[in-house]
FIMISE-19903 format. One record per atom (N, C-alpha, C): residue in one letter; x, y, z. Coordinates in pm, whole numbers, plus 50000, padded with zeros to 5 digits. Example, Ala and Ser with C-alpha at 12.3 -4.5 7.8 and 13.67 -1.06 7.14 Angstrom:
2
a513194943150780
a512304955050780
a513204967050780
s512854977550708
s513674989450714
s512905000350787
This chain:
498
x939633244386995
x940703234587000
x941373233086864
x940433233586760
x941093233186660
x940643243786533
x941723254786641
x941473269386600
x942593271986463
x943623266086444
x944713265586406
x944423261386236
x942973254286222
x942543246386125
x942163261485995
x941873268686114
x941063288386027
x942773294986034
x943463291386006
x944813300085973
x944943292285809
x945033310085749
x945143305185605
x946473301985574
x947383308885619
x948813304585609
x949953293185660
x948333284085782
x949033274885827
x948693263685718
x947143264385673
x946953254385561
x947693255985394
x948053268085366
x948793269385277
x950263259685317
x951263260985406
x952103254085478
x952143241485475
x950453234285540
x950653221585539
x950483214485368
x949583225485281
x949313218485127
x950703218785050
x951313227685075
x952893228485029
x953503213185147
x953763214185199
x954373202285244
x953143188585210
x951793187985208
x951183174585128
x952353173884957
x951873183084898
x952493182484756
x953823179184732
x954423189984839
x956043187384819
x956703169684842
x955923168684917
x956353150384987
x955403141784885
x954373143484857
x953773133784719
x954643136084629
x955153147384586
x955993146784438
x956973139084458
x957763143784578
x959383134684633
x958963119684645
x957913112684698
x957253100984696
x957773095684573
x956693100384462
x955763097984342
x957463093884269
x958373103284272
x959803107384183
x960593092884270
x960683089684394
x961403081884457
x961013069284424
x959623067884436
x958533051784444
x958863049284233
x959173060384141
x959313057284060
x960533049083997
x961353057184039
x962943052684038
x962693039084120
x962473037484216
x962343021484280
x961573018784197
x961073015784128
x959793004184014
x960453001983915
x961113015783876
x962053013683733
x962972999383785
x963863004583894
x965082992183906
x964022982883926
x962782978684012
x962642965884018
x961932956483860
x961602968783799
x961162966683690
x962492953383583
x963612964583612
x964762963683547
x965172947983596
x965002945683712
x964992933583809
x964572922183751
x963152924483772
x962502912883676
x962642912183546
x962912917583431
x963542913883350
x964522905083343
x965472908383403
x966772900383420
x966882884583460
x965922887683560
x965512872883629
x964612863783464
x963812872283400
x962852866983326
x964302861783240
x965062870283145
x966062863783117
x966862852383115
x967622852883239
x967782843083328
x967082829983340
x965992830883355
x964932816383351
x965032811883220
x964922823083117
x965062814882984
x966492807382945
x967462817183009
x968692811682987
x968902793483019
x968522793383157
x968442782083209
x967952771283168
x966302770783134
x966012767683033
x965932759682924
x966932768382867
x968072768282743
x969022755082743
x969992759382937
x970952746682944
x970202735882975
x968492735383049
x968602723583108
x967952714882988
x967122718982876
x965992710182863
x966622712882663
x967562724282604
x967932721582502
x968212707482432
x969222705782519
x969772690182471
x968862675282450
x968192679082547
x966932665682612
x966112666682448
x965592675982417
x964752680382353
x965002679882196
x966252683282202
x966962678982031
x967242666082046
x967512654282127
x967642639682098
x966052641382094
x965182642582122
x963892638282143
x963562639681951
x963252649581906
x963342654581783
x963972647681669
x965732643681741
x966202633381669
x965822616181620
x965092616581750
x964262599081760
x962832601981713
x962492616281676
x960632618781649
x960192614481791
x960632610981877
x959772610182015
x959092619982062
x957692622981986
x956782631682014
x956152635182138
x956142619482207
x955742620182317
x956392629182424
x958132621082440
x958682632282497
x959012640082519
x958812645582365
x959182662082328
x958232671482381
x956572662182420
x955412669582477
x955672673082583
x955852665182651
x956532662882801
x957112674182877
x958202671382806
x959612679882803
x958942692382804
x958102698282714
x957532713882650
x956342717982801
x955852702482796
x954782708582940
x955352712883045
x956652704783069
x957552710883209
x958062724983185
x958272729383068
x958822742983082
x957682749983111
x956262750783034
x954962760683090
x955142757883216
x955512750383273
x954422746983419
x955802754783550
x956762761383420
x957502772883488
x956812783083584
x956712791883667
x956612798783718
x956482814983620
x957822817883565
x958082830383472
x957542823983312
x957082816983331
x956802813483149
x955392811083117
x955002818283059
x953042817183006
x953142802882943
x954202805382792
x953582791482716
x955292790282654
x955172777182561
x956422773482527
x955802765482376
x956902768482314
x956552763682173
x957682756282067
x957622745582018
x958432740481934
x958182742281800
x959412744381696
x958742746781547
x960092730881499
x959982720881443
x960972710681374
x961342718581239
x962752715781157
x962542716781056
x962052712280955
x961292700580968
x959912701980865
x958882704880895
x958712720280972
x957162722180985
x956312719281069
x956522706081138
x956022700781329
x956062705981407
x955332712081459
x954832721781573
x954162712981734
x955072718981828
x954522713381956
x954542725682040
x952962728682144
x952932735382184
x952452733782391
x953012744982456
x952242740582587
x952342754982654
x950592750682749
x950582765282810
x950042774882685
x949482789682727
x948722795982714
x949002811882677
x948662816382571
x949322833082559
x948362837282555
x948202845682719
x947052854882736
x947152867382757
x948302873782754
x949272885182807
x949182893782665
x948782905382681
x949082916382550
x950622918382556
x951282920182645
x952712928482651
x953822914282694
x954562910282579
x955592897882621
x956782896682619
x957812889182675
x958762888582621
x959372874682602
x959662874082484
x959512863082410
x961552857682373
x961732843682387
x962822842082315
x963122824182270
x963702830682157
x963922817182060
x965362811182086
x965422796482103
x966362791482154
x966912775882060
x967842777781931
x968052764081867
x968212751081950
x967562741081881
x968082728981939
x968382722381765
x969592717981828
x970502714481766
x971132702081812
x972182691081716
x972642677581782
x973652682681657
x974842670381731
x975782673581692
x976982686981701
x978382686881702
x979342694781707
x980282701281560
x980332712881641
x981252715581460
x980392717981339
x981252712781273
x980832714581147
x979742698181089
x979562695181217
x978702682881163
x977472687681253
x977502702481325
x976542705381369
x974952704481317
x973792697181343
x972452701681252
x971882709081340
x971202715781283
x970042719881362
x968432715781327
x967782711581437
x966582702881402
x965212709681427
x965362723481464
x964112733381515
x964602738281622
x963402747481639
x963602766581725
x962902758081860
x963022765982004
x962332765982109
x961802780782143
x960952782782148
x960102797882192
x959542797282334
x960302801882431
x960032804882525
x959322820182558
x958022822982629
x956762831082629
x956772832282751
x957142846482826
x957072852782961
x956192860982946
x955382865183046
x954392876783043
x954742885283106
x954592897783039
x955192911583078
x953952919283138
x952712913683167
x951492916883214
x951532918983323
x951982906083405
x951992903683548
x953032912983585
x954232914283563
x955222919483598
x954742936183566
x953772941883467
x953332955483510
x952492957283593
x951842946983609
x950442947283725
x951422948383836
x952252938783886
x952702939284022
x953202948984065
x954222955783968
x954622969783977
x953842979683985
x952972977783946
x951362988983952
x950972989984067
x950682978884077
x949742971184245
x951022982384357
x952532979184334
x953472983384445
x953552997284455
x953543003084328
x953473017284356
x952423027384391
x950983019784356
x949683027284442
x949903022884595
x950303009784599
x950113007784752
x951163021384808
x952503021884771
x953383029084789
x952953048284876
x952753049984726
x951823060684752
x950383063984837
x949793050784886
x948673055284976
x949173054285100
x950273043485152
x950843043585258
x951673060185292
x951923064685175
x952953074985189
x952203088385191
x950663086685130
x949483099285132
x949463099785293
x948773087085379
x948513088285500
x949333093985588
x950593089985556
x952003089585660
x951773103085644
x951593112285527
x951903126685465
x950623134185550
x949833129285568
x948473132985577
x948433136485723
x948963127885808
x949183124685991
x950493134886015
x951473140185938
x952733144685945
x952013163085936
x951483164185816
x950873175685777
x950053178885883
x949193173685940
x948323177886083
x949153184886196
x950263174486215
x951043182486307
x951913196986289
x952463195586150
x953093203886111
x951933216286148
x950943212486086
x950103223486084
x949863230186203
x949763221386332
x949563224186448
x950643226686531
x951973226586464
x952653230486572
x953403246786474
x953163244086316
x953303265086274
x952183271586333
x951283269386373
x950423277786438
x950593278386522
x951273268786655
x951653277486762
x952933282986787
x953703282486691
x954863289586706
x954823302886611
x954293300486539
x954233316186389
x952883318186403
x951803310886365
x950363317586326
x949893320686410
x949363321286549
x948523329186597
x950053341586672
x950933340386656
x951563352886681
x951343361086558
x951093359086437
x951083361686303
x949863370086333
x948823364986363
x947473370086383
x947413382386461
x947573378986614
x948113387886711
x948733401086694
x949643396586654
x950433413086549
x949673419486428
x948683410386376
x947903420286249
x946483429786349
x946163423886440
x945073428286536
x945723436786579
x946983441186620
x947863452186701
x947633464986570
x948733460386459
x948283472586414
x946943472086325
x945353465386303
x944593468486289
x944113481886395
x944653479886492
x944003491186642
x945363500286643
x945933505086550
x947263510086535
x946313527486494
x946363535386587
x945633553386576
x947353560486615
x947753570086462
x948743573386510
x948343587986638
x947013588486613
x947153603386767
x946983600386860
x946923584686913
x946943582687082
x948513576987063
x948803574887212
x950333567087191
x950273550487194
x951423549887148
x951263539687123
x952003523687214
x951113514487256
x951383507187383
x952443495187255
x953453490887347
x954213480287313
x954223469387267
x953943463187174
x953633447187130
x954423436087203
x953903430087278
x954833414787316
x954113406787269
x955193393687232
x954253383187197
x953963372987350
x953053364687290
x952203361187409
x952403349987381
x953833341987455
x954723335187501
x955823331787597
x956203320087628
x956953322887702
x958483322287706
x959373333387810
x960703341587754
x961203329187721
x962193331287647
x963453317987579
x964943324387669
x964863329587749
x966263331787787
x966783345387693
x968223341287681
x968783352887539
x968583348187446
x968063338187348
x967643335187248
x966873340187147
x967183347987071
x966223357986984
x965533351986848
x964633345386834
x964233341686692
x963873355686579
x963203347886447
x962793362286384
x961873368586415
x960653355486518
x959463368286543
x959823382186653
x960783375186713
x961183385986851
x961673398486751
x962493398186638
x963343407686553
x962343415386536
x960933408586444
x960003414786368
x958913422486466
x958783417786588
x958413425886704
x959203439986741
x960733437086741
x961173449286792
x961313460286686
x961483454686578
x961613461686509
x960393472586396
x959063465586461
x958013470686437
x957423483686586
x957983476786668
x957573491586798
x958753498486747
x959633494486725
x960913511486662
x959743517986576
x959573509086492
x958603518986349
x957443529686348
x956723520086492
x955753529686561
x955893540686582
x957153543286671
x957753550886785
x958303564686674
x959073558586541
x959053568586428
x957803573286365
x957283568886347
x956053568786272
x955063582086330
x955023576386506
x954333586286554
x954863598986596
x956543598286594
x957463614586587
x957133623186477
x956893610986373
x956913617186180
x955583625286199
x954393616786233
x953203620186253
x953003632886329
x953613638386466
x953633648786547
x953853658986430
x955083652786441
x956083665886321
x955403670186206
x954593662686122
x953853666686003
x952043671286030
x952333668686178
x950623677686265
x951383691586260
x952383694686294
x952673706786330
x952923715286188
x953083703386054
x953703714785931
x952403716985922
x950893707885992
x949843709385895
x948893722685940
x949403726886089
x948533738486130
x949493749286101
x950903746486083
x951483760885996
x950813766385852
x950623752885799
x949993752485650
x948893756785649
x947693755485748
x946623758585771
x946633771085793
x947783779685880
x947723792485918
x947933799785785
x948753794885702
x949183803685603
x948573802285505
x947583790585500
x946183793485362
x945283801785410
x944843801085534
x943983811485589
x944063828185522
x945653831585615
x945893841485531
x945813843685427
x946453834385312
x946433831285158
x944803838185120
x944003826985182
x942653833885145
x942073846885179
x942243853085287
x942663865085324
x943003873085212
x943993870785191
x944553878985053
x943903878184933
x943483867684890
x942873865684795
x941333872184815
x940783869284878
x939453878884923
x939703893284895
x941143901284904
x941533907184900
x941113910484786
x941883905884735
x942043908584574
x941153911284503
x940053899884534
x938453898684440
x938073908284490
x937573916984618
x937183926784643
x938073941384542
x939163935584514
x939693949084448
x939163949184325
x939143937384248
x938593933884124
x937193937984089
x936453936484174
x935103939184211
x935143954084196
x935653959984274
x935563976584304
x936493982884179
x937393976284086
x937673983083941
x936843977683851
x935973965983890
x934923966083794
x933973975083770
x933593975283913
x932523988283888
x932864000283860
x933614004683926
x934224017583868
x934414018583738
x934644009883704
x934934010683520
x933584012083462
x932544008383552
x931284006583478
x930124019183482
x930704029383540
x930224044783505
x930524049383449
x931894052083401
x932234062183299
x932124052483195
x932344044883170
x931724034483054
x929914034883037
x929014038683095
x927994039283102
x927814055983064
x928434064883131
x928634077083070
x928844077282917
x929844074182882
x930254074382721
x929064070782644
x928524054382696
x927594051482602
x926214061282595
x925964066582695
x924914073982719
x925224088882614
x925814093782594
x926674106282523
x926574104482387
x926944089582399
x927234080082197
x925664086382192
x924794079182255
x923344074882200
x922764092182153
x923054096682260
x922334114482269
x923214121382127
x924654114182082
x925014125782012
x924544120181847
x924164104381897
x923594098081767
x922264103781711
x921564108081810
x920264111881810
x919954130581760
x921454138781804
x921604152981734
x921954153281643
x921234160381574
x921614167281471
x922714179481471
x923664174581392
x924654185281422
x925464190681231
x926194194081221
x926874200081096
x927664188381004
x927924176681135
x928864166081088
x927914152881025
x928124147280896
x927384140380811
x926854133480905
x925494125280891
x925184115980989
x925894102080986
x926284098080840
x927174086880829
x928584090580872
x929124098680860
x930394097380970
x930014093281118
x929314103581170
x929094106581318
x928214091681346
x927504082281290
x927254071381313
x928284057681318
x929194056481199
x930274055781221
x931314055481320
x931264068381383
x932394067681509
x930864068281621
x930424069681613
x929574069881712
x929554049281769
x929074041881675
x929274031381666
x930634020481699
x931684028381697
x932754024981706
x932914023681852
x932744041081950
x932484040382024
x931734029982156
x930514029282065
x929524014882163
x930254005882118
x930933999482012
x931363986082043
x932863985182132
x933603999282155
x934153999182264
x933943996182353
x932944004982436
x931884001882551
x931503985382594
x931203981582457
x930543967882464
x932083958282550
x932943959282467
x933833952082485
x934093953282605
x934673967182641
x934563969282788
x933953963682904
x932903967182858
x931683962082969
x931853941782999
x932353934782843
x932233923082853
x933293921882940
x934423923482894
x935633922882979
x935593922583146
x934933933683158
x934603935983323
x933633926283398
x932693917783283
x931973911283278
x932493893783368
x933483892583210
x934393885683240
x935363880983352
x936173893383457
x936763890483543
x936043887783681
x934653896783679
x933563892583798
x933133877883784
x932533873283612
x932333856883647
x933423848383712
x934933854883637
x935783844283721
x936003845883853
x935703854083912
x935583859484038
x934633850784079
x932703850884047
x932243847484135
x932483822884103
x932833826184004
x933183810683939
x934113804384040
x935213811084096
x936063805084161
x935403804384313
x934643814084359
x933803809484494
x933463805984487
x932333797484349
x931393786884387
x930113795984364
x929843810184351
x928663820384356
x927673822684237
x928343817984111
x927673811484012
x926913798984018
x925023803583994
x924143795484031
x923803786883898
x922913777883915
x922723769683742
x921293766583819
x920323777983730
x919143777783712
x918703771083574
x918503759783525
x917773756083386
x915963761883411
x915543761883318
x914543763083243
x914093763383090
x912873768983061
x912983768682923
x913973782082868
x914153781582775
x915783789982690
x915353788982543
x914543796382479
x914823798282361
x916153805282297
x916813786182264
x917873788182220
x917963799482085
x917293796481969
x917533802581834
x917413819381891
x916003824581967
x916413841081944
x916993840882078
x917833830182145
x919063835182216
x920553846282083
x920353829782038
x921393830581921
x921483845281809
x920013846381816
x919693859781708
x919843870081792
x919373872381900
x919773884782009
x921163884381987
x922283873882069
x923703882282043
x924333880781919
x923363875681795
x924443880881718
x924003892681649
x922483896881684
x922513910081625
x922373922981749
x923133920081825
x923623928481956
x925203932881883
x925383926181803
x927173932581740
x926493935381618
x925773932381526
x925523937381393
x925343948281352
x924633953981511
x923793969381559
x925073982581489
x926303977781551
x927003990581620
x928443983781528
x928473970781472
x929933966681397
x929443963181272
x929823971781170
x929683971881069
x930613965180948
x931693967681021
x932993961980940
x933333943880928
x931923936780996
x932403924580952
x930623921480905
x930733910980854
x929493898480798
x928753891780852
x928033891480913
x927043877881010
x926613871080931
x926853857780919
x925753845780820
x925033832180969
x924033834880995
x923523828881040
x922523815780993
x922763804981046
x921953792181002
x921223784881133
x920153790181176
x919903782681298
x917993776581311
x917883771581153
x916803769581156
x916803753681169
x917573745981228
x917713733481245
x917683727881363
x917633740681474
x917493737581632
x916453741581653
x915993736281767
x914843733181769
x914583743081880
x913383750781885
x912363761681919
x912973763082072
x912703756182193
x913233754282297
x913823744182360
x914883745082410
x915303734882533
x915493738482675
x915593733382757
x915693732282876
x917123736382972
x917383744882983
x918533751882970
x918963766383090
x919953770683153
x920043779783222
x920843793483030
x919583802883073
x919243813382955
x920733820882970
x920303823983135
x921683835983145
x922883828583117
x923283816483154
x924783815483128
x925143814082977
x924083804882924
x924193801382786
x924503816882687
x923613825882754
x924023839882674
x925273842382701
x925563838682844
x927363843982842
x928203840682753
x927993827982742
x928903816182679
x928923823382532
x927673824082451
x927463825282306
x928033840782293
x928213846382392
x928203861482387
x929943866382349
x930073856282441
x931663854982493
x932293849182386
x931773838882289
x932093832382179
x932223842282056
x930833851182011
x930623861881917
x931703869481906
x931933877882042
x932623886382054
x933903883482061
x934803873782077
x935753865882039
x936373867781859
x935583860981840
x935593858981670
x935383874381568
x934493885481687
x934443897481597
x935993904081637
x936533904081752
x938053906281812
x939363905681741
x938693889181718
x940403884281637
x940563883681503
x939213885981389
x938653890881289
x939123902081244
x940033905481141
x940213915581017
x938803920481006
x938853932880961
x937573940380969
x937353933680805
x935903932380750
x935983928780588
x935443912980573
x935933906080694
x936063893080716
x934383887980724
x933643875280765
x932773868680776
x932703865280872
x931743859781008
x931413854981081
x930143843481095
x930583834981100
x929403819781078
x928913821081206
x927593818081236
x926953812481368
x925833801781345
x926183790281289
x925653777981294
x924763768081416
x923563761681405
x923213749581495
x922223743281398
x922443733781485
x921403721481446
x921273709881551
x920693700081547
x920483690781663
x921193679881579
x921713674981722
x922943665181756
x921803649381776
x920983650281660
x920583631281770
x919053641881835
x918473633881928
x917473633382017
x917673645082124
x919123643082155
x919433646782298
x920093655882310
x920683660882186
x921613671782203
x921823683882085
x922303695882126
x922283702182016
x923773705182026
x924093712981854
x925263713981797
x925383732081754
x926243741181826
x926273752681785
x927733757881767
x927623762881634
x929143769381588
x929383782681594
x930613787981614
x931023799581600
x932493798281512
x932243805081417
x933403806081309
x933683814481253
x935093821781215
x935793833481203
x936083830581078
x936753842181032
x938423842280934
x939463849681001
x939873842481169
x940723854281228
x941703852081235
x942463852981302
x944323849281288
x944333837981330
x943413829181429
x943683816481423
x944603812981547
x944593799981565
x945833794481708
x946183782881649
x947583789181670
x948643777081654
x948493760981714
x948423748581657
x947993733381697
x948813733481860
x949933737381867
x950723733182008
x949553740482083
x949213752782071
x947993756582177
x946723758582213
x946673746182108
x945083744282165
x944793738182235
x945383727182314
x945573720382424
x945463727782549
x946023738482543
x945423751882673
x945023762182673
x944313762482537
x943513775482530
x942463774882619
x941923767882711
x940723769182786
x941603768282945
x942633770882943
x943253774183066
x942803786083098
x942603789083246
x942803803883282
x944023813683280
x944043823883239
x944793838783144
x945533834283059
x945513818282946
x946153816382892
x945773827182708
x946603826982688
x946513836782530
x947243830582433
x946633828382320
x947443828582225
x948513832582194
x949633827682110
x950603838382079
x950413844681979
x949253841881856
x948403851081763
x947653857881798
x947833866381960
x946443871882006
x947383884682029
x948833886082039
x949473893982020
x949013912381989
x948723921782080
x948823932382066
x947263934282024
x945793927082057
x944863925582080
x944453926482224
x943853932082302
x943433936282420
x942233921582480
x942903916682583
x942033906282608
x942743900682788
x941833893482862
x942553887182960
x943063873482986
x942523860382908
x942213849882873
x941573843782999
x940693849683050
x939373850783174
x938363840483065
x938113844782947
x936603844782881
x936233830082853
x937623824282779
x937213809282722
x937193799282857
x938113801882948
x938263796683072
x936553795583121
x936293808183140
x934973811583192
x933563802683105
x933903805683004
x932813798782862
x932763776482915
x934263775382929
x934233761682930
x933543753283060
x933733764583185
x933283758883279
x931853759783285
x931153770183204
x929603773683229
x929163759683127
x929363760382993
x929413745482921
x928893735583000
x930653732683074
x930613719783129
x929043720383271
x928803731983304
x927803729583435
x926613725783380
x926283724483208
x925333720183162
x924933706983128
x926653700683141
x926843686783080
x927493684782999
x927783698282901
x928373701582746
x929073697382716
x930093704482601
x931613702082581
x931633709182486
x932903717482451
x933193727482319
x934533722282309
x934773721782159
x935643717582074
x935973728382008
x937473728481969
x937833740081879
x938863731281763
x938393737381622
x939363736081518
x939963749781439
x941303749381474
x942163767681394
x942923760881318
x943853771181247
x944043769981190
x944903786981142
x946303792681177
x946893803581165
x946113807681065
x946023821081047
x946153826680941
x944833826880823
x944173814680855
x942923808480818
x941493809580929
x941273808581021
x940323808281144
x940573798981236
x938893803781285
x939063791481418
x937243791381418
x937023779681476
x935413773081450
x935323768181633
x934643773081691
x934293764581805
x932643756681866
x933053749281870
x931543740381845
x931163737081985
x929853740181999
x929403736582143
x928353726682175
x928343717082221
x927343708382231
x927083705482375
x925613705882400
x924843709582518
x923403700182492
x922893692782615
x921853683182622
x920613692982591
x919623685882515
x918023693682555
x917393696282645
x917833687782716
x916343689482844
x917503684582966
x918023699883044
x919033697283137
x918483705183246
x917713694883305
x916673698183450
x918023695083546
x917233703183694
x918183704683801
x918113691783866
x917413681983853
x917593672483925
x918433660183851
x919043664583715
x920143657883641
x920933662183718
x921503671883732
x922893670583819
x923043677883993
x922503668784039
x922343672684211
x923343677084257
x925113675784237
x925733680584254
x926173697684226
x925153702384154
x924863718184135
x924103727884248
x924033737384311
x922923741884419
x922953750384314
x921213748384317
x920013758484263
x919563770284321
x920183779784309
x919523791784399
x919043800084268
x917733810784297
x917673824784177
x919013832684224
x919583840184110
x920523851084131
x919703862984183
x920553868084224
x920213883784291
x919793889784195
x919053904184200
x918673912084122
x919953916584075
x920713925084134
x922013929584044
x923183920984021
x923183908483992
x924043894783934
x923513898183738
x924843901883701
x924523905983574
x924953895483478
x925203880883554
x926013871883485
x925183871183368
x926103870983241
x925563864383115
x924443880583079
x924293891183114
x923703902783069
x923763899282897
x922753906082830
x923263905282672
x923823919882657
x924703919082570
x925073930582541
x924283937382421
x922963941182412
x922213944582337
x922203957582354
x921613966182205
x922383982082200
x921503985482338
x921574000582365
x920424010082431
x919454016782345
C-alpha cells in the first residue's frame, strides 16, 4: 500500500518540495515579522508621543508647586501603561522621581522636557524618560514566527505525502516499469512492445507516452543495427580465419627457410673446424683468422634463424617457461666466451662476481636473451672496440645484468621503439639484422617478471640493463603453462664453438 514510500525519486520530489516551501515560508513569515516588527515600534512611539501631550503639562505645574506627591502619582500612571516598563523624572536641581521597573536588556527609551511657560519666558524645569521594552516585542515576534513555521512544517508535511503519492502514480512506478523492460532488453530475441500500464487518455499525449514511443523506435533500430553488425561479424570472422590461414602459411615457410638455412650453415662450420685442424702450406694464423671469421658468420646466422623461429613460436603462444635452478654467472661466462672463441677483433671485460651462484630461473630462455644481447653489441661494435658484461644483485630479490658497447649507438627519438617488432635503428644502417631479436629478448624478460632498460647514446654506445627476480617459481605466475620443450626446440641453444 505504501509501495510508493521505496521510490527514490518520488522522495527526492517530495524533500525538494519540504525545502522549497520551508525556505518560501521561512523568507515570507520573515518579511511579515519585519513589518510587524516595524509596527510595534511605531505604536511604541506613538504611546510615548501621547504621553508627552497628556501628562507633560500636569507634571511641569506639579514641579512648579514641588508637589512631590503629585508628581509621584502622575509618574505611577504612566508605568501602569501597557507599552511602558518604567518612567523617570530628573528636576533641574537634581530630584529624581521614579516608577515601574527596568528589566528588559533591549529598550527603547525617550526623553520628553517639561517645561512652563511660553516664548522666551519659556523655563524648563526637568526631563521625562519614558522606558518601553523591546524584549517583549522580540519574544512575541519569536513566539509568531516558530508558531508560523510549525503550522507551515505540518501543512508542508500532509501536502508532501500526497504529492508523493500521487508522482508515483502518475511518473514512478511507470518510471520503474520501463527500467525492468529494458533490464530484460536481449538484442537476439525480438523485441515485444512497451505499454504503460494505464488507462487510454483519449488523443491526449503526455511525455511518458513520447518517451514510450520513442524508446520502441530505438529498439526496433537498435535491433536492425544489431542484425546488420551480426552479419559484418561472421564476414569478419570468415576473413580472419583465412587471415590465419595465411599466416600459418607463412610461419610454415619461415620454418622451412629456417631449416634449410641450417645445413649448409652446418656444412661450412663443419669444413671451418676440419680445415682448422689441417695442416696445410697457409700460416696457421692466417687460416685461423679466416677460419674464425667464418664461424662467427655461421654463428650469426644460425642466431638469426634462431631468432625468426622464437618469434614464430612466441606469437603462437609455443614458447614454454620452465624455471629452475640457472647458474646465472657460468650462464654469463658460457656466452660471453662462446664469441671470445672465434671474435678476436673486440675486448670482453667481464664483472660478475657480485651475483650470486644460483637463482631460480628458466636457463634456456635467459641464454637466449643474454645471447641475443652479446651478440648485438659484438654487431654494432667497430672491430678494436670493448665490450662490458656486468651483474650484481639488485636488493634481496633481484638481480642487475649489463651489456655495454662502444657501438654506433641509437638515436633518443628511438628508443621508445626499439623493442618493437622489425623495428631498426636508423644507426643500424647497412648492418645485417631483422629487428626480431630485442622484440624477442623483451618478451622472454618480461615472462620472468623482468624489465630491460636501455641507455645510447650516437656515436658513443649503448648499455642495456636487465633486471630479473631470484627465485621465479612456476607457481608465481599461473598465468604461464609449464610444459618441458621437445627434444628438438632449440630455443635459447648457446652458441658455443664445436
Amino acid at each position: 500500500m505504501m509501495r510508493f514510500f521505496s521510490s527514490p525519486l518520488s522522495r527526492s520530489f517530495a524533500l525538494m518540495v519540504i525545502v522549497a516551501s520551508t525556505m518560501l515560508t521561512t523568507v515570507i513569515t520573515s518579511i511579515q515579522i519585519w513589518f510587524d516588527y516595524r509596527s510595534n515600534l511605531a505604536l511604541t512611539h506613538q504611546v510615548h508621543s501621547q504621553v508627552g501631550l497628556s501628562y507633560s503639562a500636569s507634571l511641569a505645574s506639579s514641579l512648579w508647586t514641588y508637589d512631590d506627591g503629585l508628581v509621584q502619582s502622575q509618574l505611577d500612571g504612566i508605568a501602569n501603561l501597557k507599552e511602558v516598563e518604567a518612567a523617570e523624572i530628573t528636576s533641574e536641581d537634581g530630584t529624581q522621581w521614579s516608577a515601574g521597573e527596568r528589566q528588559s536588556v533591549y529598550t527603547l527609551q525617550q526623553e520628553i522636557p517639561l517645561a512652563v511657560g511660553e516664548g522666551d519666558k519659556r523655563q524648563v524645569l526637568g526631563q521625562l524618560l519614558i522606558i518601553s521594552s523591546l524584549d517583549k516585542i522580540y519574544w512575541a515576534l519569536a513566539e509568531k514566527f516558530a508558531i508560523i513555521l510549525v503550522l507551515n512544517f505540518v501543512k508542508t508535511m500532509c501536502m508532501s505525502i500526497i504529492i508523493l503519492y500521487l508522482f508515483y502514480c502518475t511518473i514512478g512506478r511507470h518510471l520503474i516499469d520501463l527500467a525492468t523492460h529494458l533490464q530484460d532488453f536481449d538484442l537476439t530475441k525480438p523485441i515485444p512492445e512497451f505499454k504503460l500500464n494505464r488507462k487510454p487518455k483519449g488523443r491526449v499525449t503526455d511525455e511518458l507516452d513520447k518517451l514510450t514511443g520513442a524508446m520502441n523506435i530505438m529498439h526496433v533500430g537498435i535491433h536492425s543495427a544489431y542484425q546488420e553488425i551480426a552479419d559484418y561479424r561472421d564476414k569478419l570472422e570468415c576473413g580472419l580465419r583465412k587471415e590465419r590461414e595465411l599466416s600459418g602459411l607463412q610461419r610454415q615457410f619461415v620454418s622451412m627457410v629456417s631449416h634449410e638455412f641450417r645445413t649448409p650453415l652446418a656444412i661450412i662450420d663443419g669444413n671451418a673446424q676440419r680445415l682448422l685442424r689441417k695442416k696445410t702450406p697457409v700460416s696457421q694464423d692466417r687460416m685461423n683468422g679466416i677460419l674464425g671469421k667464418i664461424r662467427l658468420t655461421v654463428a650469426r646466422l644460425t642466431e638469426l634463424m634462431e631468432s625468426v623461429l622464437s618469434a614464430a613460436r612466441l606469437e603462437d603462444g609455443k614458447i614454454k617457461f620452465q624455471p629452475g635452478e640457472c647458474r646465472v654467472i657460468d650462464l654469463l661466462n658460457e656466452a660471453t666466451s662462446g664469441y671470445q672463441e672465434f671474435d678476436h677483433s673486440h675486448k670482453f671485460i667481464t664483472d660478475l662476481e657480485r651475483l650470486p651462484q644460483t637463482i631460480v630461473a628458466d636457463e634456456k630462455l635467459l641464454r637466449q636473451v643474454f645471447s641475443n644481447l652479446i651478440s648485438n653489441a659484438v654487431k654494432y661494435s667497430p672491430a678494436g672496440t670493448t665490450i662490458w658484461v656486468n651483474g650484481q644483485s639488485d636488493g634481496p630479490e633481484h638481480i642487475l645484468v649489463s651489456v655495454r658497447d662502444q657501438g654506433v649507438g641509437i638515436p633518443k627519438g628511438e628508443q621508445k621503439k626499439l623493442f618493437e617488432r622489425f623495428f631498426r635503428a636508423s644507426t643500424s644502417t647497412g648492418i645485417a639484422g631483422t629487428g626480431i631479436g630485442l622484440h624477442l629478448v623483451k618478451h622472454l624478460i618480461e615472462m620472468h617478471d623482468g624489465t630491460i632498460s636501455v641507455q645510447s647514446e650516437p656515436d658513443v654506445g649503448t648499455e642495456f640493463i636487465v633486471k630479473i627476480p631470484v627465485d621465479q617459481r612456476a607457481d608465481q605466475n599461473p598465468a604461464l603453462e609449464i610444459q618441458p620443450p621437445p627434444e628438438d626446440d632449440r630455443i635459447g641453444a648457446a652458441l658455443s664453438p664445436v
